[in-house]
PDB file of the backbone (N, CA, C, O) and the ligand in Angstrom, with CONECT records:
HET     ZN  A 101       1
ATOM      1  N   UNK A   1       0.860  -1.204   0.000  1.00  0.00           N
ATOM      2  CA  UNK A   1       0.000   0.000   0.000  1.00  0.00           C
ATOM      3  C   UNK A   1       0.891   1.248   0.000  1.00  0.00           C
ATOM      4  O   UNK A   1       1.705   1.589   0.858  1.00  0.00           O
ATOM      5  N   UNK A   2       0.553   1.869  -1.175  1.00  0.00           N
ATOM      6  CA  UNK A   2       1.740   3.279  -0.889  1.00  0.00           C
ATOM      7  C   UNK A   2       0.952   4.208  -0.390  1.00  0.00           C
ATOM      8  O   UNK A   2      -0.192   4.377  -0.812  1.00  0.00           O
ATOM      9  N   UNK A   3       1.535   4.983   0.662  1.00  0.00           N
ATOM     10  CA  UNK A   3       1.382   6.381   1.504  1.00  0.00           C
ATOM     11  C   UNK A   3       1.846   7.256   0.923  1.00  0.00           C
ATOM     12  O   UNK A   3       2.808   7.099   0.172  1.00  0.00           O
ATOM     13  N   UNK A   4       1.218   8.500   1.153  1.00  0.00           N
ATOM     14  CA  UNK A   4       1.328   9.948   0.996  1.00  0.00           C
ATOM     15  C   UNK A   4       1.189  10.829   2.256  1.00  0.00           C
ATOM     16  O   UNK A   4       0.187  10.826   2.971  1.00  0.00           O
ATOM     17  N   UNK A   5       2.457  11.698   2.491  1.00  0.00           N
ATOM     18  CA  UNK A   5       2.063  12.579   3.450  1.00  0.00           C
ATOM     19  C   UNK A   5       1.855  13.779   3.153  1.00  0.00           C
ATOM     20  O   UNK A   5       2.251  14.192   2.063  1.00  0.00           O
ATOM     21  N   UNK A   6       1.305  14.477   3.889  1.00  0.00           N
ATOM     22  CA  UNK A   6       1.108  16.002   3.598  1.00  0.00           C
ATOM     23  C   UNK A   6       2.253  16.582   4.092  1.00  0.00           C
ATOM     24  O   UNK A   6       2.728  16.296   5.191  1.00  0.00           O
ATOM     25  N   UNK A   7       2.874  17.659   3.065  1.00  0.00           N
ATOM     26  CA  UNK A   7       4.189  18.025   3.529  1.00  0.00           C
ATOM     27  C   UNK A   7       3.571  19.525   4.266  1.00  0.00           C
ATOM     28  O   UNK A   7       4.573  20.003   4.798  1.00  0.00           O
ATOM     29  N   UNK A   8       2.822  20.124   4.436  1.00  0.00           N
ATOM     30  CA  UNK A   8       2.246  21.033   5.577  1.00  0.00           C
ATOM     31  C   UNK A   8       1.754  20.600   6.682  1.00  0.00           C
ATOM     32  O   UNK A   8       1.831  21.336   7.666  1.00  0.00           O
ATOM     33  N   UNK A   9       1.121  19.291   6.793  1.00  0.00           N
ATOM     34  CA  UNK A   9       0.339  19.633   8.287  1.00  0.00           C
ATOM     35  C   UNK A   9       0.839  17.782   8.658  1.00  0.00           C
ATOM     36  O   UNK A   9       0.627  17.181   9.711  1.00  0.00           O
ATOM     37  N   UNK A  10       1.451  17.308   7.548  1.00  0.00           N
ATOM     38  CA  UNK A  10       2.264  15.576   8.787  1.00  0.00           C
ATOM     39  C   UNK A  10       1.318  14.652   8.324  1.00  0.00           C
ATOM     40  O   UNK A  10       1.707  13.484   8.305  1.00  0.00           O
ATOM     41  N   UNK A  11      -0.550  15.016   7.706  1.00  0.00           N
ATOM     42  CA  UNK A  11      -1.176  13.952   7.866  1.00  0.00           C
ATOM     43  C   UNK A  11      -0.534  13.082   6.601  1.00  0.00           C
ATOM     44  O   UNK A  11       0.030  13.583   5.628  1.00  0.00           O
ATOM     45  N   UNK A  12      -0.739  11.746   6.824  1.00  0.00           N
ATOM     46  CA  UNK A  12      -0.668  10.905   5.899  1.00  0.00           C
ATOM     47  C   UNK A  12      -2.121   9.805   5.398  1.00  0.00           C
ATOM     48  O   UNK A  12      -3.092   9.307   5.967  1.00  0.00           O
ATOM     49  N   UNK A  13      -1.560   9.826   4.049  1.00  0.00           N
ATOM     50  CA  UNK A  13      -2.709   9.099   3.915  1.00  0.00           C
ATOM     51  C   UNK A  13      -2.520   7.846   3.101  1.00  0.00           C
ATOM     52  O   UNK A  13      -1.779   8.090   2.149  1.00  0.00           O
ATOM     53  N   UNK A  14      -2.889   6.696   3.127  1.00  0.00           N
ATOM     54  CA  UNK A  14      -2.933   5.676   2.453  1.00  0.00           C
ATOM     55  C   UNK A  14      -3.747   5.191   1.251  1.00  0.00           C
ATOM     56  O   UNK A  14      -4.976   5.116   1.271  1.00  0.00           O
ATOM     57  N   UNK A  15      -2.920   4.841   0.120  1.00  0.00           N
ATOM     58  CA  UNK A  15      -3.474   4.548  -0.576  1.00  0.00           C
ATOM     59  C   UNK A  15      -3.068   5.488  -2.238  1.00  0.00           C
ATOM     60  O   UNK A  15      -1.924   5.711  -2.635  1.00  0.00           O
ATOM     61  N   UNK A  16      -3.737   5.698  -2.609  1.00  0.00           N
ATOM     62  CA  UNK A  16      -3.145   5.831  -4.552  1.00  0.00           C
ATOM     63  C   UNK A  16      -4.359   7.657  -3.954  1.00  0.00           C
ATOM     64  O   UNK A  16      -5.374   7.795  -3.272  1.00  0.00           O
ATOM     65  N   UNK A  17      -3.444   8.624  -4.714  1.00  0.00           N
ATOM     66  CA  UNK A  17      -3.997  10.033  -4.244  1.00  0.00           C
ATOM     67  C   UNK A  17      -4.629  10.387  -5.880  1.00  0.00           C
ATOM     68  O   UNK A  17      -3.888  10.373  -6.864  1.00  0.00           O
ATOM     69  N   UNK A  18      -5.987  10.673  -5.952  1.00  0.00           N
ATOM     70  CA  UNK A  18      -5.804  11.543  -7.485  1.00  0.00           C
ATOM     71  C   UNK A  18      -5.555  13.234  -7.598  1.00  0.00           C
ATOM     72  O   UNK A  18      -5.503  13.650  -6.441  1.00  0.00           O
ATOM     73  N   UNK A  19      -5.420  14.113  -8.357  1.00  0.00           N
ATOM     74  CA  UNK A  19      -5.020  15.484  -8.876  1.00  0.00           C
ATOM     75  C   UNK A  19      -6.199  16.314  -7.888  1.00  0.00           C
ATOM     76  O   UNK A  19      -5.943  17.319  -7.224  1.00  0.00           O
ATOM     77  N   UNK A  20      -7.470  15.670  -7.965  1.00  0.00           N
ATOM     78  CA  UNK A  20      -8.390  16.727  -7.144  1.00  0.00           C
ATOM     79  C   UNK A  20      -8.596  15.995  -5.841  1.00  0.00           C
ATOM     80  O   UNK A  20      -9.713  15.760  -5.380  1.00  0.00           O
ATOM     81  N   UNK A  21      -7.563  15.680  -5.324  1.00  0.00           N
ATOM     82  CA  UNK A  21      -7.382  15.478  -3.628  1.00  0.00           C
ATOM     83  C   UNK A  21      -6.871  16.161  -2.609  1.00  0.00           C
ATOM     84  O   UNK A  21      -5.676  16.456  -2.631  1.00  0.00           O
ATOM     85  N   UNK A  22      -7.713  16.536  -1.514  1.00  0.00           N
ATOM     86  CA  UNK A  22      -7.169  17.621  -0.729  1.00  0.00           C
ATOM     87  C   UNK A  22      -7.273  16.693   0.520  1.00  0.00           C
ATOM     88  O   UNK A  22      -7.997  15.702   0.612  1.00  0.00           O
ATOM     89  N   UNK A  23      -6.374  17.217   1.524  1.00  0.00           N
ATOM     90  CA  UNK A  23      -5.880  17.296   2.748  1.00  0.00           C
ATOM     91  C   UNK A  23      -6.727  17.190   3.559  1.00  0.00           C
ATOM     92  O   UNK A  23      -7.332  18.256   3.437  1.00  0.00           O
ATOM     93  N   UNK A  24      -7.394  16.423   4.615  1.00  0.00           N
ATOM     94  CA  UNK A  24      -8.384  16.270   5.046  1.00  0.00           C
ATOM     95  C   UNK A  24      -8.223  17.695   6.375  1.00  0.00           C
ATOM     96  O   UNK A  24      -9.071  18.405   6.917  1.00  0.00           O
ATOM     97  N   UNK A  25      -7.122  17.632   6.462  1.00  0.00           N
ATOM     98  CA  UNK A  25      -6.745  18.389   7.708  1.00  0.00           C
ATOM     99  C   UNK A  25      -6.876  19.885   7.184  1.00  0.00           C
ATOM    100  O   UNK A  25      -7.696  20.741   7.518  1.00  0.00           O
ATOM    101  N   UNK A  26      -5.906  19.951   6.332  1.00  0.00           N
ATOM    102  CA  UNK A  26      -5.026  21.437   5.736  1.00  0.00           C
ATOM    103  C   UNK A  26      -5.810  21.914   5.007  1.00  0.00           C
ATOM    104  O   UNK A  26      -6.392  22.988   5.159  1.00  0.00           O
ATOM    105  N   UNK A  27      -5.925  21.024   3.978  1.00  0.00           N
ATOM    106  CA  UNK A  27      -7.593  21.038   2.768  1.00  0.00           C
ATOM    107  C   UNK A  27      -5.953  22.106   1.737  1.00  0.00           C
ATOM    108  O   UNK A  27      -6.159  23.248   1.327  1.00  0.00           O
ATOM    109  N   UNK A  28      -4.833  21.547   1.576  1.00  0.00           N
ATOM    110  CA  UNK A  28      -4.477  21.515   0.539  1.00  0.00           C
ATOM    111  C   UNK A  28      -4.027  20.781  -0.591  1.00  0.00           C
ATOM    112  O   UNK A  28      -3.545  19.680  -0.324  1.00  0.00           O
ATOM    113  N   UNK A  29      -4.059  21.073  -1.637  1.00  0.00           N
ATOM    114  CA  UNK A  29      -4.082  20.046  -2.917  1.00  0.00           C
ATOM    115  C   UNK A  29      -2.723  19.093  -2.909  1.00  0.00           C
ATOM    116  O   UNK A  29      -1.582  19.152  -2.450  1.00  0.00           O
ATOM    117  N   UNK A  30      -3.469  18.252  -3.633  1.00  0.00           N
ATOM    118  CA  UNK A  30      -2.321  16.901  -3.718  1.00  0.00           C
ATOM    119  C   UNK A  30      -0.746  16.923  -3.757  1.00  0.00           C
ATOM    120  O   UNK A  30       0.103  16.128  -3.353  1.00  0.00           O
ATOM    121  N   UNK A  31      -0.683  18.110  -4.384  1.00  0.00           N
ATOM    122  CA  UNK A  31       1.029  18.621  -4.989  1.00  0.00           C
ATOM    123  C   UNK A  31       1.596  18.649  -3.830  1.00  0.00           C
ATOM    124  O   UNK A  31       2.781  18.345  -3.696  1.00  0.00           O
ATOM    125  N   UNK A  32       0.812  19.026  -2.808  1.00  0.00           N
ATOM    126  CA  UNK A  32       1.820  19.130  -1.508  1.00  0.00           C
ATOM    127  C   UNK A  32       1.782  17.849  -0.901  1.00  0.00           C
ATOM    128  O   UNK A  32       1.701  17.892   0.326  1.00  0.00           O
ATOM    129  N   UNK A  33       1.811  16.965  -1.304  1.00  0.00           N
ATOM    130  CA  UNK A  33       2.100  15.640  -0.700  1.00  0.00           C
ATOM    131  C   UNK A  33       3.446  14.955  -1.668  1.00  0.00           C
ATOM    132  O   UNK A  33       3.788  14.963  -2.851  1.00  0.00           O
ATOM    133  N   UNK A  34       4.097  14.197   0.044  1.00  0.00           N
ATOM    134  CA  UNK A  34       4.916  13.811  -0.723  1.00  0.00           C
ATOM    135  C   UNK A  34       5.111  12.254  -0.413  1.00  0.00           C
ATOM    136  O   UNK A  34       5.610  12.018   0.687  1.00  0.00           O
ATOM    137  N   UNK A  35       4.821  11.253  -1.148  1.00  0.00           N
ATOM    138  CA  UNK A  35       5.438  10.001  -1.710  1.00  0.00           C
ATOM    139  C   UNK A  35       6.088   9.441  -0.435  1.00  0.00           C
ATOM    140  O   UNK A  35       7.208   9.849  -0.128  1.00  0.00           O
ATOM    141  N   UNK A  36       5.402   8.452   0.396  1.00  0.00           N
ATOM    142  CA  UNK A  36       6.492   7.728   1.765  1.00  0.00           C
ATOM    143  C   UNK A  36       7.231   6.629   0.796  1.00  0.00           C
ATOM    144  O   UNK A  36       6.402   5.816   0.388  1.00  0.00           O
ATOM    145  N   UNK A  37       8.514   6.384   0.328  1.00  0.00           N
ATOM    146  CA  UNK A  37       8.801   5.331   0.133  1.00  0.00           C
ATOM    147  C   UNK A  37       9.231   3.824   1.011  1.00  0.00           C
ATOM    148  O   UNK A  37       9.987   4.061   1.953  1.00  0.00           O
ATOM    149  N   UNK A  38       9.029   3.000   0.917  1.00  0.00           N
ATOM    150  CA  UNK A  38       9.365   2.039   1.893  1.00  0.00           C
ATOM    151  C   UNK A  38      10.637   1.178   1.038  1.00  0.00           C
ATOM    152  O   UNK A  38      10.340   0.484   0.065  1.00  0.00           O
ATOM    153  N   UNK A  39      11.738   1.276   1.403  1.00  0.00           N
ATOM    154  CA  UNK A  39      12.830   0.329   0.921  1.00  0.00           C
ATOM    155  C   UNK A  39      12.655  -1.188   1.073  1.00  0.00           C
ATOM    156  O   UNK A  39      13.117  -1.569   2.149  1.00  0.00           O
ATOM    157  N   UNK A  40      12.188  -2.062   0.409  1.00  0.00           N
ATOM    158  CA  UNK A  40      12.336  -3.625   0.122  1.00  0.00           C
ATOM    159  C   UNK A  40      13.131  -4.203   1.150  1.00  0.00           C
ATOM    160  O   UNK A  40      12.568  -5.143   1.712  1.00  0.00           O
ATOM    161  N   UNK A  41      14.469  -3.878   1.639  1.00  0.00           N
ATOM    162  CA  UNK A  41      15.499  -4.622   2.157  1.00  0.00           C
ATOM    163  C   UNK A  41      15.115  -3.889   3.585  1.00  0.00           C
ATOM    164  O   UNK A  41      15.372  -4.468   4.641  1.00  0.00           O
ATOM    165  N   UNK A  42      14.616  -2.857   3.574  1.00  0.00           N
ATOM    166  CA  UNK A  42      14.233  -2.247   5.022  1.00  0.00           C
ATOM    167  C   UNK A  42      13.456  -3.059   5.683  1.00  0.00           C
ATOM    168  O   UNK A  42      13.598  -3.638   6.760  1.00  0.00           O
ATOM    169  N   UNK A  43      12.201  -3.021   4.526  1.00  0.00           N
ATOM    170  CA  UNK A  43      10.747  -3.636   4.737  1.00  0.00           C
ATOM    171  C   UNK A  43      11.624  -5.199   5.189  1.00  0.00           C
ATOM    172  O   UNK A  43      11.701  -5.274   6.415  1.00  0.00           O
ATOM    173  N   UNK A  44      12.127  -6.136   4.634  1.00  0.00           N
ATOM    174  CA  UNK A  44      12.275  -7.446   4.969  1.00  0.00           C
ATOM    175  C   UNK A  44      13.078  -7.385   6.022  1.00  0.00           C
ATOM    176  O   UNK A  44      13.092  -8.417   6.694  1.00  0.00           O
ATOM    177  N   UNK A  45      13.945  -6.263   6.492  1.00  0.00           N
ATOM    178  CA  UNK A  45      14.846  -6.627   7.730  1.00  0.00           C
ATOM    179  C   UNK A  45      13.646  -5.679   9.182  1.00  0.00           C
ATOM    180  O   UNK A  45      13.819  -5.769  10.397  1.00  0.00           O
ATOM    181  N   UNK A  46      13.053  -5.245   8.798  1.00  0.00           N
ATOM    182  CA  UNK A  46      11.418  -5.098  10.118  1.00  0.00           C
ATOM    183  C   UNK A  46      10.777  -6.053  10.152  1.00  0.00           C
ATOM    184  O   UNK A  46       9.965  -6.079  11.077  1.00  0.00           O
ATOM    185  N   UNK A  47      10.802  -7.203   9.263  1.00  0.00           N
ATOM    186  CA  UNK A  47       9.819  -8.140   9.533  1.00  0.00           C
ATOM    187  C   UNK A  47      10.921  -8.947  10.189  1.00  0.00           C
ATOM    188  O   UNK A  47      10.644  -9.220  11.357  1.00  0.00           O
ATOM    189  N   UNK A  48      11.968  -9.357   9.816  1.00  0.00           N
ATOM    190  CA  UNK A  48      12.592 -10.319  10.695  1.00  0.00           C
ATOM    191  C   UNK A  48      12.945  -9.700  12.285  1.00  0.00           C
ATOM    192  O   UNK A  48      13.175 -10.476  13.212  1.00  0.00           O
ATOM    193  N   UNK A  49      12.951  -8.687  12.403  1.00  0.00           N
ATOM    194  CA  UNK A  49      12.800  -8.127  13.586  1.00  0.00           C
ATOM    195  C   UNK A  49      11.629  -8.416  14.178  1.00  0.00           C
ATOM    196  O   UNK A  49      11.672  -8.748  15.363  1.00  0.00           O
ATOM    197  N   UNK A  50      10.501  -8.362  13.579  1.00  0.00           N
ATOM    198  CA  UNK A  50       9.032  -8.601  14.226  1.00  0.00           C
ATOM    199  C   UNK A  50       8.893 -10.084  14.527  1.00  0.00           C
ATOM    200  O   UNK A  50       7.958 -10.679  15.061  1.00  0.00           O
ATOM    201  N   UNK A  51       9.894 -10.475  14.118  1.00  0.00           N
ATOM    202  CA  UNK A  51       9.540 -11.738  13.955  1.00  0.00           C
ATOM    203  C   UNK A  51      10.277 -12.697  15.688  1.00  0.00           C
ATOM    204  O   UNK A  51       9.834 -13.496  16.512  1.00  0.00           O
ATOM    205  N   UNK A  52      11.456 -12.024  15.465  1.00  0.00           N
ATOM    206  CA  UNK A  52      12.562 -12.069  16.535  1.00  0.00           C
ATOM    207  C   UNK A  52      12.045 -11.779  17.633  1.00  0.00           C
ATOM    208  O   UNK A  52      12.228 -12.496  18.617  1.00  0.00           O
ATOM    209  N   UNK A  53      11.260 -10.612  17.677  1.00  0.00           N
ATOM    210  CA  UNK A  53      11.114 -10.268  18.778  1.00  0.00           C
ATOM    211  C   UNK A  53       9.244 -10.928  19.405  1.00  0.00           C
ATOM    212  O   UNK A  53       8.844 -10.669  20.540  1.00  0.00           O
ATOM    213  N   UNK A  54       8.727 -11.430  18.781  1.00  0.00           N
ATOM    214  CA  UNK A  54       7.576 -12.559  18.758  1.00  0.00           C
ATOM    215  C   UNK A  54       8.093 -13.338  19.809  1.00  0.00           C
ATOM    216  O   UNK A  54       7.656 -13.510  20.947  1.00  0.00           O
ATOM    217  N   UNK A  55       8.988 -13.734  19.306  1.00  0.00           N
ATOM    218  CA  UNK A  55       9.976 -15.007  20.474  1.00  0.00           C
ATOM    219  C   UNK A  55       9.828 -14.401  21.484  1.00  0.00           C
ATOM    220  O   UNK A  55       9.186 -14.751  22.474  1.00  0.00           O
ATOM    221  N   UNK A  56      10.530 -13.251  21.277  1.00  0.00           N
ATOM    222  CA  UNK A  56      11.163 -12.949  23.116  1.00  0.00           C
ATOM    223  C   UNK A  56       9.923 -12.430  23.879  1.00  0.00           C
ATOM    224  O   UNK A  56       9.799 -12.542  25.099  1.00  0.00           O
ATOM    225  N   UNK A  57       8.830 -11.735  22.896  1.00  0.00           N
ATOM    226  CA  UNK A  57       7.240 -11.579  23.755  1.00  0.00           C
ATOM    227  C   UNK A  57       7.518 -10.648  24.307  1.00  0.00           C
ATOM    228  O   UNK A  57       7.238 -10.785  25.498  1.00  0.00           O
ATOM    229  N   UNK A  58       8.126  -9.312  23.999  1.00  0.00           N
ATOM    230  CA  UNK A  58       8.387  -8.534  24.525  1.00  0.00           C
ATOM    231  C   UNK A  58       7.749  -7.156  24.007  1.00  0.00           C
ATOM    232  O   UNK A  58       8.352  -6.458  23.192  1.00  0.00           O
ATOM    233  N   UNK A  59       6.112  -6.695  24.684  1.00  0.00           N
ATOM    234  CA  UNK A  59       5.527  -5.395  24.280  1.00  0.00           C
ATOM    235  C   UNK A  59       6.450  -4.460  24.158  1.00  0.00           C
ATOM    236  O   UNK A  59       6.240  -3.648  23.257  1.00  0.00           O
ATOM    237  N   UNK A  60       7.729  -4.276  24.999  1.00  0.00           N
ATOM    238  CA  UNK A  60       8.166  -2.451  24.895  1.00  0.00           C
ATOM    239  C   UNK A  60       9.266  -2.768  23.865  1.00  0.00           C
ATOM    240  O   UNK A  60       9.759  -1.885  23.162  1.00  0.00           O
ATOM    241  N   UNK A  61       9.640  -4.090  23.800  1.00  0.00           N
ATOM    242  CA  UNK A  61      10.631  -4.101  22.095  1.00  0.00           C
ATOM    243  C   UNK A  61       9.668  -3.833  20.808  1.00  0.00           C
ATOM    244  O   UNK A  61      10.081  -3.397  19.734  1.00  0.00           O
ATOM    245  N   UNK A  62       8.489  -4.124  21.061  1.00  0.00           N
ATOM    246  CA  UNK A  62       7.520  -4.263  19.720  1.00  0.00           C
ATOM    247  C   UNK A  62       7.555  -2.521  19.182  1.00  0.00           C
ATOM    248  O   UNK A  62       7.871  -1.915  18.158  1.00  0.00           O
ATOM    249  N   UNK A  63       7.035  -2.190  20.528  1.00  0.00           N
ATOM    250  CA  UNK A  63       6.553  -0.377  21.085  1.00  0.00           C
ATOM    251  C   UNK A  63       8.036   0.211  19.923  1.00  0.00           C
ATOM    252  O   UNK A  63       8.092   0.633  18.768  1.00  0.00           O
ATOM    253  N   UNK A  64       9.096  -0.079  21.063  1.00  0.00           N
ATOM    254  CA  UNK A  64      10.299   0.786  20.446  1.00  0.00           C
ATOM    255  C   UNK A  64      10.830   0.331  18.368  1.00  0.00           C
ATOM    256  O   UNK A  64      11.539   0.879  17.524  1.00  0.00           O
ATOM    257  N   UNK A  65      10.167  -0.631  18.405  1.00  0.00           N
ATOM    258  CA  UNK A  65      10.777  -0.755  16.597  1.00  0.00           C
ATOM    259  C   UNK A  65       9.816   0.195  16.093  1.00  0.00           C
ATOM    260  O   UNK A  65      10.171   1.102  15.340  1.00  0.00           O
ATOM    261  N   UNK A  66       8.243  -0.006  16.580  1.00  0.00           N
ATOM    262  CA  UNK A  66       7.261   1.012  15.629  1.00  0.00           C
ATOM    263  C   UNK A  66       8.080   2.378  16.020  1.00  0.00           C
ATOM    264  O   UNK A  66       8.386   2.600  14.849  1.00  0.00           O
ATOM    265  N   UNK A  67       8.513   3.167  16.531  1.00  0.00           N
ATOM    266  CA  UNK A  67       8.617   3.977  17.071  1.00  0.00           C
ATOM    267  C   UNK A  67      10.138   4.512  15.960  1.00  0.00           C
ATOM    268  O   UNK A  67      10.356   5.588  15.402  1.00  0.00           O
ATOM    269  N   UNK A  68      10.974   3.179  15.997  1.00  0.00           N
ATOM    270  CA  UNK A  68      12.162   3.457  15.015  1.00  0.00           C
ATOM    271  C   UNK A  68      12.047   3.154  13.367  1.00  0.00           C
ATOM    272  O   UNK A  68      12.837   3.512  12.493  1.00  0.00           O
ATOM    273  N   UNK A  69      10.747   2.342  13.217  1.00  0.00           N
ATOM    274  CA  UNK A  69       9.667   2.656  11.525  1.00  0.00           C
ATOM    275  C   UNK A  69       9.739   3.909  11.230  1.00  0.00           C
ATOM    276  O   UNK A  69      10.416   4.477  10.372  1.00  0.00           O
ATOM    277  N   UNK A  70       9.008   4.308  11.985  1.00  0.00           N
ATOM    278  CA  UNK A  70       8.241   5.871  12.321  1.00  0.00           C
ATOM    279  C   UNK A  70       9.368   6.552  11.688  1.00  0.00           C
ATOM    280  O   UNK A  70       9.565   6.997  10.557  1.00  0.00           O
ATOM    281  N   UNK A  71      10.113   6.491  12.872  1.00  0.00           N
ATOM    282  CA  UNK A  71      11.829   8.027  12.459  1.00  0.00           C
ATOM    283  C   UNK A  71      12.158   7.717  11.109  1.00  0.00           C
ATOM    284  O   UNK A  71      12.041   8.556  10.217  1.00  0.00           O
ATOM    285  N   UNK A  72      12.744   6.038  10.820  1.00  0.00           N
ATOM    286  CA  UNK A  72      13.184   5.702   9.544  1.00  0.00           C
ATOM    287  C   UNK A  72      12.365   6.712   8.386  1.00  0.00           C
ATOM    288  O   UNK A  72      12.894   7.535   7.640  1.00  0.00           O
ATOM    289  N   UNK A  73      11.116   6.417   8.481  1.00  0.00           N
ATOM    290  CA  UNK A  73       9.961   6.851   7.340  1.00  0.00           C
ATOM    291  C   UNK A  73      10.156   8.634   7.027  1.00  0.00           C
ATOM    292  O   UNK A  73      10.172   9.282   5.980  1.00  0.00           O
ATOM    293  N   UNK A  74      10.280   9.001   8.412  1.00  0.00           N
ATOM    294  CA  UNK A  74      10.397  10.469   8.349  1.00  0.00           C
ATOM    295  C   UNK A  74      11.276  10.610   7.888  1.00  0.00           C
ATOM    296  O   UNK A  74      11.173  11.154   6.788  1.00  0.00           O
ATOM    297  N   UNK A  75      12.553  10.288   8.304  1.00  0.00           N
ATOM    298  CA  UNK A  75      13.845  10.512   7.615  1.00  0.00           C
ATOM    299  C   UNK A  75      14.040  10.246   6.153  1.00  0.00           C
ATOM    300  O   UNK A  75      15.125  10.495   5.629  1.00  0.00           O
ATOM    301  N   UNK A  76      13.080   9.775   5.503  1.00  0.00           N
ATOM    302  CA  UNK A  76      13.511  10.017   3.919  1.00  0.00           C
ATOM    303  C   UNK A  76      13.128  11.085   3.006  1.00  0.00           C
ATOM    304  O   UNK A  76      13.556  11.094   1.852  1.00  0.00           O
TER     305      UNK A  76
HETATM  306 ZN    ZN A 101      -2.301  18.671   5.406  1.00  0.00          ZN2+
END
């Protein structure tokens, strides 16, 4: 599923955006969104993490990876 964020107000939204789509928040047009990409080798090394950490059953390891998704995502 590809995401779009709004590069004014943070919201994101999921899914395929068309030309007359506005911002649910900002209520500005599509152009100001920008494209979340998710890297393949990222994406497969979070799942083996999710996976790892299944084992160990540990809520505040689960907590802290979403949390380091999150930054990753922003950071591109
Ligand atoms: Zn917005």
């Amino acid at each position: 599923m590809e995401k779009w964020k709004c590069s004014i107000c943070g919201y994101v939204h999921e899914g395929p955006i068309s030309e007359d789509f506005k911002c649910p928040l900002c209520k500005q047009p599509a152009s100001v969104f920008e494209k979340i990409e998710e890297a393949p080798a990222a994406k497969q090394r979070i799942l083996m993490q999710e996976q790892k950490q299944k084992k160990i059953c540990g809520k505040l390891l689960q907590v802290n990876l979403r949390l380091e998704t999150n930054i990753h995502i922003l950071h591109q």
